[in-house]
C-alpha positions as CSV (number, residue, x, y, z in Angstrom):
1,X,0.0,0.0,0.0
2,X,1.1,3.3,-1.0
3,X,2.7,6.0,2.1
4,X,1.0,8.9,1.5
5,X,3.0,12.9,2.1
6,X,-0.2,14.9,1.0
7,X,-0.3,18.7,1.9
8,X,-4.1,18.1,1.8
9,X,-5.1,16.0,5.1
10,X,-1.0,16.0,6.5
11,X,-0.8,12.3,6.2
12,X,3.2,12.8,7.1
13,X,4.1,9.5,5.8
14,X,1.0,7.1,6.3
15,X,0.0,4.1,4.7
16,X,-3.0,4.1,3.5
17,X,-5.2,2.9,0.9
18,X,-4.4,3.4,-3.1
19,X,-8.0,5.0,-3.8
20,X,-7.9,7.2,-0.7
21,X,-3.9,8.0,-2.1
22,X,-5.1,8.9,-5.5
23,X,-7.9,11.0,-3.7
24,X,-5.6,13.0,-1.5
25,X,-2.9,13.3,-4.6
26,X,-5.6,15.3,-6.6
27,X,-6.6,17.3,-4.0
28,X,-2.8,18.9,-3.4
29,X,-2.8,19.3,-7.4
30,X,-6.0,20.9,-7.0
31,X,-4.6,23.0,-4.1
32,X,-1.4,24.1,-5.9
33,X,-3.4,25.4,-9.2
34,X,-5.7,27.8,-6.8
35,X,-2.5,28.9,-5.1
36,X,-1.0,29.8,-8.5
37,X,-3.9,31.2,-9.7
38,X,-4.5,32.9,-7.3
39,X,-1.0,34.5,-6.9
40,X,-1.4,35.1,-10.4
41,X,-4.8,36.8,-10.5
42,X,-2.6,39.1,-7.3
43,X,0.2,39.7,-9.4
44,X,-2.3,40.9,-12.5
45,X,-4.4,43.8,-9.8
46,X,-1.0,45.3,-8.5
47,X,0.3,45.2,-11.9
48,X,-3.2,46.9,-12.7
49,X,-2.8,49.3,-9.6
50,X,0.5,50.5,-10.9
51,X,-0.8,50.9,-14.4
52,X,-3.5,53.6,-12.7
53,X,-1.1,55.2,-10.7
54,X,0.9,56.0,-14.0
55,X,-1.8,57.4,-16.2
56,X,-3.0,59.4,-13.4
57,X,0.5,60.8,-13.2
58,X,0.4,61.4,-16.9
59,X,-2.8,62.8,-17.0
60,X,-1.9,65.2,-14.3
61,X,1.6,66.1,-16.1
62,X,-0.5,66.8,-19.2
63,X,-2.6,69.1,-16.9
64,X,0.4,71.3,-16.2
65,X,2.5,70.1,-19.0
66,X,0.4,70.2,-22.0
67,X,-0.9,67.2,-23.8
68,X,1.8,65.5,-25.5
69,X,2.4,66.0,-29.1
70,X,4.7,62.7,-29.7
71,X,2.4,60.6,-31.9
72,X,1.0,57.5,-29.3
73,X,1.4,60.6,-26.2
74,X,3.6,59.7,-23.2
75,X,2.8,56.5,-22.2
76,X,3.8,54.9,-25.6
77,X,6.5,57.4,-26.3
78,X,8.7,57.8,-23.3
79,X,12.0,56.4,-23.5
80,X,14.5,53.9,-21.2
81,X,16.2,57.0,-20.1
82,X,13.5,59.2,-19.2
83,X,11.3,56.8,-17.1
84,X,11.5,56.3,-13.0
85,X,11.7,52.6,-11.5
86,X,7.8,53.2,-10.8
87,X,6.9,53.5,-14.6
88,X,4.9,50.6,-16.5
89,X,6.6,49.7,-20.0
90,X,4.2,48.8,-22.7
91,X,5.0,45.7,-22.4
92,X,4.1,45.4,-18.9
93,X,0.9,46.7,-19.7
94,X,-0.3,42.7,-21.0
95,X,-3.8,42.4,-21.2
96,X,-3.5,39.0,-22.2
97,X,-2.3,38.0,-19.4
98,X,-5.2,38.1,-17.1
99,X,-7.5,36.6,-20.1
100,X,-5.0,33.8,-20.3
101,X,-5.5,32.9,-16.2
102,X,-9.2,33.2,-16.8
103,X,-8.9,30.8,-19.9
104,X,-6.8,28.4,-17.3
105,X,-9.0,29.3,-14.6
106,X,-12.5,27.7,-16.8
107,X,-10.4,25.2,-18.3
108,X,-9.8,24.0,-14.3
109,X,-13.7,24.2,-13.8
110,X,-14.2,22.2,-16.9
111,X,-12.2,19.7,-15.4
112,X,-13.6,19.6,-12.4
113,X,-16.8,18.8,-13.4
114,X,-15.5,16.4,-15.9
115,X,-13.9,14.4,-13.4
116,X,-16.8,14.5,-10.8
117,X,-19.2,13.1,-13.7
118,X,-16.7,10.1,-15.1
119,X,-15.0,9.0,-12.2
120,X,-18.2,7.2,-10.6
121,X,-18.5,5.5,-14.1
122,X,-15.1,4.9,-14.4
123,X,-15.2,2.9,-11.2
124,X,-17.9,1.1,-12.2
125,X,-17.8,0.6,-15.8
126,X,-18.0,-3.0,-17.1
127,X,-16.6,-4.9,-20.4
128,X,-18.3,-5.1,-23.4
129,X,-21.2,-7.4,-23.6
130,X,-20.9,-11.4,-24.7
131,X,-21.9,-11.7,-28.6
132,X,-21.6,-7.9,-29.5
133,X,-18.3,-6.3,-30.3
134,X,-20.0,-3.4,-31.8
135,X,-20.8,-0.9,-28.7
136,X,-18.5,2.0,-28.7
137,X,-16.5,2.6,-25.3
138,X,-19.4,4.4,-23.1
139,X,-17.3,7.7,-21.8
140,X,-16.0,8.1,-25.9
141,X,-17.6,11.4,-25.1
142,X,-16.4,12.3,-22.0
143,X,-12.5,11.2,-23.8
144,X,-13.5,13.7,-26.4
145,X,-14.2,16.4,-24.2
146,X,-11.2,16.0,-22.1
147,X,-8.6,16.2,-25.3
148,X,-10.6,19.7,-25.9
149,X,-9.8,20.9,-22.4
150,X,-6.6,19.8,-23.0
151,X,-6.3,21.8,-26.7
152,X,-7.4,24.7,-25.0
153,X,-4.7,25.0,-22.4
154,X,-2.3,24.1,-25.2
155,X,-3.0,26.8,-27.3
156,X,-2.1,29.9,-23.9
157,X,1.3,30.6,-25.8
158,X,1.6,33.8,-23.0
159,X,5.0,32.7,-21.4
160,X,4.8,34.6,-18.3
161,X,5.7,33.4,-15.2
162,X,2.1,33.2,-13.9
163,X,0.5,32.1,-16.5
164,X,2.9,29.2,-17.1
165,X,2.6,28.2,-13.3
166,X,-0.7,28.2,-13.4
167,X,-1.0,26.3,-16.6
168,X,1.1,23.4,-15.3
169,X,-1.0,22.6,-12.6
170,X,-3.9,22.3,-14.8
171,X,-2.2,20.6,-17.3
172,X,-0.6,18.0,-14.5
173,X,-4.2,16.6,-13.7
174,X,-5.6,17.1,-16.9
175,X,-2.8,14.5,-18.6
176,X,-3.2,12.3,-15.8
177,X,-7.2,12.5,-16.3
178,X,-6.9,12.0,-20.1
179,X,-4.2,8.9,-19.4
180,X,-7.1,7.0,-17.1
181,X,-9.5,7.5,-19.5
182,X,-7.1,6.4,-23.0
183,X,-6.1,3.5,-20.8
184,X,-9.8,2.3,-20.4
185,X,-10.8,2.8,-24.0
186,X,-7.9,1.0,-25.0
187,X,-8.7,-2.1,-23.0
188,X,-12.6,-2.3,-23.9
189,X,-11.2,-2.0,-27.5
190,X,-8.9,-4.7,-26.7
191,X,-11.6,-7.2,-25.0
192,X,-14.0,-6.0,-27.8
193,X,-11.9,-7.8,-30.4
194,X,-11.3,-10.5,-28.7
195,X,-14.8,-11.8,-27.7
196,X,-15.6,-13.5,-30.9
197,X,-12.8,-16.2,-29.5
198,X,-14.9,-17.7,-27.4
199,X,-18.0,-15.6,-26.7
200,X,-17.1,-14.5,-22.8
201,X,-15.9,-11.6,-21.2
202,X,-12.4,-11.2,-20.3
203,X,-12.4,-11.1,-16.8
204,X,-9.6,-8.8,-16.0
205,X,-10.9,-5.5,-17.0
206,X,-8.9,-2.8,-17.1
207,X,-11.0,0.8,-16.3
208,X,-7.5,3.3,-16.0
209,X,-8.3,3.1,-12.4
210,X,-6.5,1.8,-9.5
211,X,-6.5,-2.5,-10.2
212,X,-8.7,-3.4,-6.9
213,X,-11.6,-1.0,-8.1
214,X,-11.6,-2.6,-11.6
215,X,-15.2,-4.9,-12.2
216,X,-14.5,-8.4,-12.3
217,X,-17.8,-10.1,-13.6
């Protein structure tokens, strides 16, 4: 039996069961993408505090200054040289960056309700039927939504820091949620092509899941 060193429920080193293992393994995954999105989502409101605290600056230098006449005005136009340690480059100023954590931040949620409707199935799938090799693997769907989850997160190309933290969380249980799954399909495809060989069920049926919670018939 597995020792388990989960942040979630501080099991410092005990043995316990492989479901109850799994269980406290995605909850630290879980934990550690809301921490990093989280910190993320902090970074992204100071960031947008500073940005405020610039054009208000600006906007009062223009009041007593005069409004810029440098095509794009000051905030676009100022140079390396001119600016303080408190001024926001352009390309600080990353919108994308906050849409990409609320991409991440649905994708998890998409996820999350994936997993809570398939892993009850998943634990108590069966093999395919005696004379019929036909049926199609039952969560085909669920499979097929899953590998769009996961070509969403693929496609957040924005390679800073948060962002990128935050994404490997999500991707980290996502892969591991898409393997259980590949590896079920792959045995009822497997059993399916082999029934005609003698007309019975395979007894060893393997669901992705942990061996003791697959369905022996």
């Amino acid at each position: 039996m597995p020792i388990c060193h989960c942040h979630w429920a501080k099991c410092n080193g005990r043995v316990v069961g492989q479901r109850l293992f799994d269980s406290h393994l995605r909850e630290d995954k879980r934990i550690q993408a809301n921490a990093a999105l989280e910190a993320a989502s902090q970074a992204c409101e100071d960031q947008d505090t500073s940005i405020v605290s610039y054009i208000s600056a600006l906007t009062l230098s223009d009041a007593t200054t005069g409004i810029s006449a440098i095509p794009g005005g000051r905030l676009w136009s100022r140079t390396g040289s001119s600016q303080s340690s408190t001024d926001v480059s352009p390309q600080q100023l990353n919108l994308p960056v906050t849409e990409a954590l609320y991409e991440i931040r649905d994708i998890e949620k998409g996820l999350d309700a994936l997993i809570a409707h398939v892993d009850p199935q998943l634990r108590l799938l069966e093999p395919p039927p005696t004379h019929n090799n036909t049926i199609p693997f039952p969560l085909r769907i669920s499979l097929c939504d899953a590998s769009r989850l996961h070509n969403r997160l693929s496609s957040i190309s924005i390679w800073k820091a948060p962002v990128q933290e935050a994404k490997k969380a999500v991707n980290e249980r996502l892969v591991s949620f898409i393997g259980q799954l590949r590896k079920a399909n792959s045995s009822w495809i497997w059993q399916s092509s082999v029934l005609h060989v003698d007309g019975e069920s395979i007894q060893d049926f393997d669901t992705g899941m942990p061996a003791f919670f697959n369905h022996v018939s």
